[in-house]
LOTORGU-795088 format. One record per residue (C-alpha): x, y, z. Coordinates in steps of 0.001 Angstrom, whole numbers, plus 500000, padded with zeros to 6 digits. Layout:
N
xx | yy | zz
X | Y | Z
...
***
This chain:
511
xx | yy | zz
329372 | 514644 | 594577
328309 | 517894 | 593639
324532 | 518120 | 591877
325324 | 520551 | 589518
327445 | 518086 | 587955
323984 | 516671 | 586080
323629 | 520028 | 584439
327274 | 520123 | 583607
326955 | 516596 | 581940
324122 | 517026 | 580034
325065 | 520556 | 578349
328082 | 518675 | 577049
326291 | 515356 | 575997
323127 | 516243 | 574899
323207 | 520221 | 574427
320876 | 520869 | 571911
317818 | 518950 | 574177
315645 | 521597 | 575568
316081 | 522340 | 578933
313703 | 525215 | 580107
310083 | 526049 | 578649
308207 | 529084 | 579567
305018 | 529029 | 578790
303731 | 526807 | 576107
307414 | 527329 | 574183
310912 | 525798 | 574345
312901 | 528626 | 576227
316375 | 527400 | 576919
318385 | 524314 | 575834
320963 | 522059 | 577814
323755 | 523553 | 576308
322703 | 527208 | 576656
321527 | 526812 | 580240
324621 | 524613 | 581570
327290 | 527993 | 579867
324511 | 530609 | 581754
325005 | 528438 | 584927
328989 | 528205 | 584619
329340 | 532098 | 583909
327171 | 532789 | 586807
328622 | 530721 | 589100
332065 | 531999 | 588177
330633 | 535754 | 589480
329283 | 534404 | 592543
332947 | 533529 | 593851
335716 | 536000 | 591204
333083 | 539224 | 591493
331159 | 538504 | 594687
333977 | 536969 | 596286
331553 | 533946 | 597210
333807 | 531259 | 599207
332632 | 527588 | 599380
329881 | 526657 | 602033
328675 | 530592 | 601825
324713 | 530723 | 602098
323163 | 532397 | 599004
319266 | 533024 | 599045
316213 | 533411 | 596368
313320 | 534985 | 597528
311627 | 534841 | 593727
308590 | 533757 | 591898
308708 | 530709 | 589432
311063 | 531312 | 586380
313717 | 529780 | 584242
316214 | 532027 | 586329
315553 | 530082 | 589072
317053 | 526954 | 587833
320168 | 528708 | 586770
320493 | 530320 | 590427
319895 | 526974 | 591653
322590 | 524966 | 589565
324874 | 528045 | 589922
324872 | 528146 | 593793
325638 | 524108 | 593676
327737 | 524706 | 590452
330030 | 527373 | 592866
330349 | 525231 | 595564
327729 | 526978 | 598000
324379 | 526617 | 599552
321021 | 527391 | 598396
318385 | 529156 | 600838
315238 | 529037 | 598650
312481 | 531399 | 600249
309044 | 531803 | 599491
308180 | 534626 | 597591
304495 | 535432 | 599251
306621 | 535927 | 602440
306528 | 539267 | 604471
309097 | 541121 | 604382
310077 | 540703 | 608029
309917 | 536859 | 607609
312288 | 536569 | 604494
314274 | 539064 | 606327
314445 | 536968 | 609090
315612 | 534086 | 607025
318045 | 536285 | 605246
319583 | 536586 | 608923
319293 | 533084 | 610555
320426 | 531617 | 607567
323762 | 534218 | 607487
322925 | 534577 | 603836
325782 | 536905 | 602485
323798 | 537449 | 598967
320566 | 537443 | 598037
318455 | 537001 | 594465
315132 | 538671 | 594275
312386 | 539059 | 591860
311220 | 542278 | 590518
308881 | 543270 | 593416
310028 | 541742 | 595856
313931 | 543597 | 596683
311921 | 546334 | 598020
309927 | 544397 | 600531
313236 | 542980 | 601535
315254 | 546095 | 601406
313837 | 547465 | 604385
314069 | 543665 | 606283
317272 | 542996 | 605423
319762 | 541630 | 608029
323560 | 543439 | 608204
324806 | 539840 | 607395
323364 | 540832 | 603765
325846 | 541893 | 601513
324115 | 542203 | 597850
320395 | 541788 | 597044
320465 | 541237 | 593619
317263 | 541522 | 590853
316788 | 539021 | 589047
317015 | 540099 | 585280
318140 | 543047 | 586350
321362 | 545013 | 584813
323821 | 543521 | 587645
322270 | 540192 | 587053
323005 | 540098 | 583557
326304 | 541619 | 584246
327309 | 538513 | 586258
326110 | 536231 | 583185
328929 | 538138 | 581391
331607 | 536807 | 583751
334663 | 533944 | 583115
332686 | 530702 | 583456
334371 | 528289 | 586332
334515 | 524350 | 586760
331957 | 522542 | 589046
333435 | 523082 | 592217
334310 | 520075 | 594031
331821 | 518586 | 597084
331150 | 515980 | 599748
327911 | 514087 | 599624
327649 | 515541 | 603245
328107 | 519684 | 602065
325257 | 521587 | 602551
323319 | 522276 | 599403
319829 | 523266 | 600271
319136 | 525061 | 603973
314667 | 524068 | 603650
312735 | 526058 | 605953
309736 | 525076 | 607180
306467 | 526925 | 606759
306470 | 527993 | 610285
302892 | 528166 | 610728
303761 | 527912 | 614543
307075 | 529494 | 616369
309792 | 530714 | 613941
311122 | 528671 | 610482
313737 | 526126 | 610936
316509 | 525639 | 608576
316271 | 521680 | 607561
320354 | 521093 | 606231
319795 | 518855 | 603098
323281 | 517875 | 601476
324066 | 517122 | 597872
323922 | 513277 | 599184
320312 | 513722 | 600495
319025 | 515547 | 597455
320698 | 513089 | 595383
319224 | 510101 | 597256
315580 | 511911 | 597291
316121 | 512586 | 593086
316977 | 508926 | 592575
314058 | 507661 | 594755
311378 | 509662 | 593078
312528 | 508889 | 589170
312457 | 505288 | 590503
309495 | 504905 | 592988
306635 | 507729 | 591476
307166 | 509026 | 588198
309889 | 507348 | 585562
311245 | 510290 | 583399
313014 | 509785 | 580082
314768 | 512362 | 578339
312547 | 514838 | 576543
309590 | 514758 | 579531
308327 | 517310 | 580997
307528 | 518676 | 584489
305398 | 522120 | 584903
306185 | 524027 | 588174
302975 | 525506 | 588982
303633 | 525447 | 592882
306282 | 526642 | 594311
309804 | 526336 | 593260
310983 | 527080 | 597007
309523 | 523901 | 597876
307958 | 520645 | 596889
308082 | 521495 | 593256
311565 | 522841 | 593044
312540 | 519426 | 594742
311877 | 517658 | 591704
314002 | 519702 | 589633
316482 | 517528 | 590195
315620 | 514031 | 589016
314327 | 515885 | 585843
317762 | 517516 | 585002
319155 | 514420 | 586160
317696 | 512733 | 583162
317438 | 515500 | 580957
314006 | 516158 | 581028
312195 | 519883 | 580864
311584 | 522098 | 583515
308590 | 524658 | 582598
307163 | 527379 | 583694
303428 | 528682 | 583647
304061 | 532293 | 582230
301907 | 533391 | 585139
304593 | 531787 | 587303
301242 | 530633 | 589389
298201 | 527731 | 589527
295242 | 528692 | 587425
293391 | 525802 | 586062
292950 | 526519 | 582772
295992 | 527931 | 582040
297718 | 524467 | 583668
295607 | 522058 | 581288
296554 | 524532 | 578462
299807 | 523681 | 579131
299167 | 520059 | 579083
298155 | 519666 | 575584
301442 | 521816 | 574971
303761 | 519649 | 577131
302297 | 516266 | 576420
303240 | 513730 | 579107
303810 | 516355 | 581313
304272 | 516203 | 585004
303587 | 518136 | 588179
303650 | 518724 | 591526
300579 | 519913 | 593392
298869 | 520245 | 597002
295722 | 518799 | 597464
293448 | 521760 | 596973
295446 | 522268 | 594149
293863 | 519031 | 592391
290706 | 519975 | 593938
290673 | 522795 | 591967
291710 | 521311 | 588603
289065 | 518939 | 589203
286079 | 521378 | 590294
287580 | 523886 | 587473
285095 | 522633 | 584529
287691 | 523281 | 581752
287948 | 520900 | 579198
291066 | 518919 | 578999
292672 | 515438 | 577579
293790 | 513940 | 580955
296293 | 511785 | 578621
298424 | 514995 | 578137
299419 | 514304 | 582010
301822 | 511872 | 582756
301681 | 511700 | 586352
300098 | 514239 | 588865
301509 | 514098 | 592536
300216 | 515509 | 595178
301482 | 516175 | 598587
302124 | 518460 | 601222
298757 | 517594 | 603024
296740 | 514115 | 603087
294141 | 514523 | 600478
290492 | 513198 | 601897
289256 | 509790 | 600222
286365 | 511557 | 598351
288348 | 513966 | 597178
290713 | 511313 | 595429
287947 | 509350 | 593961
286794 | 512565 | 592074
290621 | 513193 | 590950
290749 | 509678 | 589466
287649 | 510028 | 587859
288922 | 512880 | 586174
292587 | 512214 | 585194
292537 | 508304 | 585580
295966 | 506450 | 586774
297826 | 509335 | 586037
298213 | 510240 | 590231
300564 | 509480 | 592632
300967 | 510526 | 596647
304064 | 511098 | 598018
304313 | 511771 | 602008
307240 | 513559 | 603425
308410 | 516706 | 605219
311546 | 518867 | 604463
313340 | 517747 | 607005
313449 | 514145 | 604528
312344 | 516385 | 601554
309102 | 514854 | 599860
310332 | 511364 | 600931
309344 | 508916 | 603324
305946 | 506999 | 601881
304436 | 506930 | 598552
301361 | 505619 | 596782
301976 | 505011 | 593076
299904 | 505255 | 590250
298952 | 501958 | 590231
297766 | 501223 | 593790
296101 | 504253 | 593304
293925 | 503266 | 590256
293680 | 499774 | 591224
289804 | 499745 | 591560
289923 | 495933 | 591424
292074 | 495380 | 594881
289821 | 494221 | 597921
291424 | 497138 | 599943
291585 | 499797 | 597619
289564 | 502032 | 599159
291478 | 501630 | 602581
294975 | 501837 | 600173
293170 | 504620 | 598807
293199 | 506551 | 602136
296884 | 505788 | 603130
300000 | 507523 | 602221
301489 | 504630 | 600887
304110 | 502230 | 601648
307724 | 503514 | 602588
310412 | 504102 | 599766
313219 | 501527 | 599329
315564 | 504447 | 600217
314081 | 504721 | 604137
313375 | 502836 | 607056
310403 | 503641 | 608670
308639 | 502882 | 611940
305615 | 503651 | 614125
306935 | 504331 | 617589
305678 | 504606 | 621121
306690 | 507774 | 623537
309638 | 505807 | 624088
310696 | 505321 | 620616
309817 | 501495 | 620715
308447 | 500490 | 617561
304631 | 499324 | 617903
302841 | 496613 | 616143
300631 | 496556 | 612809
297326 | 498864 | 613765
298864 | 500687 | 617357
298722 | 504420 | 616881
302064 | 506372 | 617144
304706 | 508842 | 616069
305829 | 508359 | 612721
309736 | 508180 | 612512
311938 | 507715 | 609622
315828 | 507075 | 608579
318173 | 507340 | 605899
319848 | 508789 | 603519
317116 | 510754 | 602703
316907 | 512549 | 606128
318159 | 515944 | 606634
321532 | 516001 | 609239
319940 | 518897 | 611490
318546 | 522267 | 612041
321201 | 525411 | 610866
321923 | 526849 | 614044
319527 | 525118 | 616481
321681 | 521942 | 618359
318389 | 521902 | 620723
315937 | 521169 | 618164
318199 | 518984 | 616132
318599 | 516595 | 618887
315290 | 516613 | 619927
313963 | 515704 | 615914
317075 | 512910 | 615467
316836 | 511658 | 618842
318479 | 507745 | 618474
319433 | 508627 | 614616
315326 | 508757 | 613938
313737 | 511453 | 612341
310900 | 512683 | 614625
308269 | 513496 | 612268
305761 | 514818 | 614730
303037 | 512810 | 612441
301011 | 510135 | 613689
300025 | 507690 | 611854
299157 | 503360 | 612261
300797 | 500791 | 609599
298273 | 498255 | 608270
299104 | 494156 | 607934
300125 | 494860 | 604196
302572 | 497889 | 605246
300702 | 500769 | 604086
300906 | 504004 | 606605
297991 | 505698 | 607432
298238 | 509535 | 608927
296141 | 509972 | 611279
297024 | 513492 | 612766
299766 | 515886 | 613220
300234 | 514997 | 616954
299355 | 518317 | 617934
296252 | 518327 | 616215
294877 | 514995 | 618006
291928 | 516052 | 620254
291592 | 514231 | 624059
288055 | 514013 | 624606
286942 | 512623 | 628013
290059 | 510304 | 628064
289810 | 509531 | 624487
291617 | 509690 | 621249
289939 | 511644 | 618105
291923 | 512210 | 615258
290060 | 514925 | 613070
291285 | 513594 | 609633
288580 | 510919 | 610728
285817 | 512879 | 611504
286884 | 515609 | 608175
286561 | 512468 | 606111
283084 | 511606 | 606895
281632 | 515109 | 606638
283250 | 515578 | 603466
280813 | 512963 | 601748
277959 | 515523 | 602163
277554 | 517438 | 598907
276783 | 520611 | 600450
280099 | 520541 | 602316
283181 | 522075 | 599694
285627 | 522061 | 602931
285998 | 521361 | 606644
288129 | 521452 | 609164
288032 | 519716 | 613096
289775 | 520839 | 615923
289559 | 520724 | 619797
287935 | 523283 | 621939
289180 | 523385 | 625588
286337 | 522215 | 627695
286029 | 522254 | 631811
284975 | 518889 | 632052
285703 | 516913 | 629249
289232 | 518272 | 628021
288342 | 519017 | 624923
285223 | 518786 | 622545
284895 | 518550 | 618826
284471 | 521680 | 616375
284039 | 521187 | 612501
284817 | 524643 | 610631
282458 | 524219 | 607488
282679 | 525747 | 603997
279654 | 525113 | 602897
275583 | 524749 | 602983
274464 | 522113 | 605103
272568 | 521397 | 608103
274225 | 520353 | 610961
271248 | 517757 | 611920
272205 | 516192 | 608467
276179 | 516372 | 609477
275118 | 514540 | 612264
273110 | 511842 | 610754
276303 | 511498 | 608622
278733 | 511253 | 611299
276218 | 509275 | 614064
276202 | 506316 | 610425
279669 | 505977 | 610367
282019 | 506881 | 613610
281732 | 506433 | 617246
278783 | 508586 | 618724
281496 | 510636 | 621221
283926 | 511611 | 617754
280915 | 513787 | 616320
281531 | 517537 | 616230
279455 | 519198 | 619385
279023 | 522571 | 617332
279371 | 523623 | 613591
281003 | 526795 | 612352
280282 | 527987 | 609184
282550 | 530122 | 607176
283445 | 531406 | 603673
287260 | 530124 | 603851
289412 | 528295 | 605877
292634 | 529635 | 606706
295660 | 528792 | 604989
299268 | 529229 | 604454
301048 | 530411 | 600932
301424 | 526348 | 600123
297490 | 525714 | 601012
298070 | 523763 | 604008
294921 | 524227 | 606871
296064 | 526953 | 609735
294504 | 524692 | 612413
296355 | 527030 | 614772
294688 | 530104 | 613437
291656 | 528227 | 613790
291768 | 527231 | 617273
292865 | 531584 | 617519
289791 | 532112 | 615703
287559 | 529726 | 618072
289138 | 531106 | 621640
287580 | 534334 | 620767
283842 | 533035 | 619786
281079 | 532898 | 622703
280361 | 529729 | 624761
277753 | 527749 | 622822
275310 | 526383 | 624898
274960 | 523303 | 622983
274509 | 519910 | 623576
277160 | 518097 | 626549
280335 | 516267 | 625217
278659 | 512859 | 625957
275615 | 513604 | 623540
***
């Protein structure tokens, strides 16, 4: 089944329903946007010569065009390679030519960075609203092309904050499955309601796209095509019952932002993409009320494996809220999930392990890389590279990525733990833990600190609530952690960062 077929059924059914907003106004309707994507799609195969399966990428910032690329691609019977815009040149060239991409649509901006990046596999970069752009809008429109649940519709790569990008194949039958799950499980759209994109439409929020064309809902975008606060609750009282994606230093900022705004103009807020810390959450809530939801996934089973809803998460009345509270939720109904062992055996409530997931949800492999495809899907399980502990009630708790878990004289410290507990100090706005090689113990704990406050006070606060041998054994302070274009922690710049710093003579790992 081919996903453009929801934009094809809705501009015939219900064509006068807006589809698109820009900005705090209606921009394009069902019917309008459904012809744009037919006459579009008919020049990627007549004029581009485009033949099913072909790879076609976007490398642009937030806009209604990118939709109608979107549903175009899917509409012609090809696959999607959404990049992110803040790229490099070299990396989105890089994806242009791992990915085979034959055409590609840019931004204004952004064709030149490409231009002197691109790959010889790269046929046509195109400009989005440019004069060959709006020349293919002229074109015959075509039929939704016929496809398998198992074609390739979206090739995901991954942020590739270490080693090169991977290309996560997602099919029309996984996007499909992960649309479904998300209208059903975290935030029920009717027709009419609307999500603003004010993170990336390469990723997590372009995902959702789909269960809001799906049910005719309306996809808008900031006019800044970015996240500023008050802009974004602006929008809100626009958009009422408006949804939207967001990382959690996203909601931290909405939060800390001081603008005023009805939180009942929100529908639902999700966050993902990160865990967000416990006193973090409790601010959010306080602010917005049960308007939040967590979702916990990856792109290789895109934005879908656990979720909290909006009612666990506002359930203040609960005995184990709080612990709820710090979980990523129970699995969808669409997955199987299990916390495994280094042989894959699956471990019982409260044993640490690797998070793995299945079904029809899960991507079917890395483009190009048979190695790392059998190594993620090893026994048909996706190997999330999470760990994370189920509780007696089924909720999953992350713990670490497992290459973030520090071995300290033999034992286990996972710095989520340790972040959480120096994040109740008010003069701490952000922190980060990792492991510093050390001769005789392994590794010892480092905290990376935004902030103001003593370290004899951060360890008071850590010696009152963890083990004495998890508390950091030295405390960097600095104006900003590092962090990728979707605000995800560079842990591995970090540890760059700390390699190059002097021994501290401080206090042994055993203090």
């Amino acid at each position: 089944m081919n996903l453009a077929l929801w934009l094809d059924r809705a501009g015939r059914g219900d064509p006068q329903r807006p589809a698109l907003g820009l900005g705090d106004r209606a921009f394009r309707n069902y019917g309008e946007t459904a012809a744009r994507v037919a006459r579009l799609a008919g020049a990627l195969r007549s004029r581009l010569r485009l033949s099913p399966g072909d790879r076609v990428a976007v490398a642009a910032k937030n806009s209604p065009d990118y939709l109608e690329i979107l549903y175009a691609i899917w509409h012609a019977g090809l696959a999607a390679v959404p990049a992110n815009a803040k790229l490099h040149g070299a990396e989105l060239g890089y994806i242009l030519e791992h990915s085979g991409a034959r055409v590609c649509f840019a931004s204004e901006g952004i064709g030149g960075e490409i231009a002197s990046h691109a790959p010889k596999n790269l046929e046509r970069l195109i400009t989005i609203g440019g004069a060959e752009y709006e020349q293919l809008l002229a074109a015959d429109a075509m039929p939704v092309a016929p496809c398998a649940r198992s074609d390739l519709a979206w090739l995901f790569y991954t942020s590739g904050t270490t080693g090169r990008p991977k290309g996560a194949m997602l099919t029309h039958g996984v996007l499909a499955a992960a649309g479904h799950a998300h209208a059903a499980e975290v935030d029920r759209i009717v027709p009419g309601d609307p999500i603003l994109h004010a993170a990336p439409m390469s990723h997590g929020s372009g995902l959702y796209i789909l269960a809001h064309v799906m049910l005719r809902g309306v996809n808008v975008v900031p006019e800044s095509a970015g996240f500023e606060p008050e802009e974004i609750f602006r929008l809100a009282a626009a958009w009422p019952r408006t949804s939207m994606f967001a990382a959690p230093t996203m909601v931290k900022r909405l939060v800390e932002s001081g603008v005023d705004c009805d939180p009942r103009n929100f529908r639902t807020i999700v966050w993902g993409g990160a865990p967000m810390y416990v006193e973090d959450a409790l601010k959010a809530l306080d602010r917005f009320g049960p308007r939040l939801a967590q979702i916990y996934g990856q792109g290789e089973s895109p934005m879908t494996i656990t979720y909290l809803s909006k009612e666990e998460i506002a359930d203040r009345e609960h005995p184990r809220w709080l612990e709820r509270l710090a979980s990523a939720g129970r699995p969808y109904g669409c997955v199987e999930v299990m916390v495994a062992d280094a042989e894959d055996r699956a471990l019982a409530g409260g044993e640490t392990g690797e998070i793995l997931c299945r079904g029809d949800v899960v991507m079917v492999g890395y483009w190009q890389n048979p190695e790392a495809s059998a190594a993620s899907l090893k026994g048909g399980w996706l190997h999330t590279g999470d760990v994370g502990a189920f509780d007696a009630d089924g909720y999953l708790t992350l713990k670490d990525r497992s290459k973030d878990l520090i071995i300290s004289g033999g034992s286990n410290i996972y710095p989520r733990e340790v972040e959480e507990v120096l994040l109740k100090h008010a003069g701490v706005r952000e922190v980060s833990v990792i492991g510093r090689p050390d001769r005789e113990w392994g590794e010892v704990v480092v905290a990376y600190v935004v902030g103001d406050a003593k370290p004899a006070d951060l360890d008071a606060l850590c010696l009152a609530a963890i083990a004495r041998f998890k508390r950091p054994k030295d405390y960097v302070f600095i104006e900003a952690l590092p962090k990728n274009n979707y605000g995800k922690i560079l842990k591995t710049e970090l540890r760059t960062v700390d390699a190059k710093r002097e021994p501290l003579a401080g206090r042994p790992a055993s203090a």
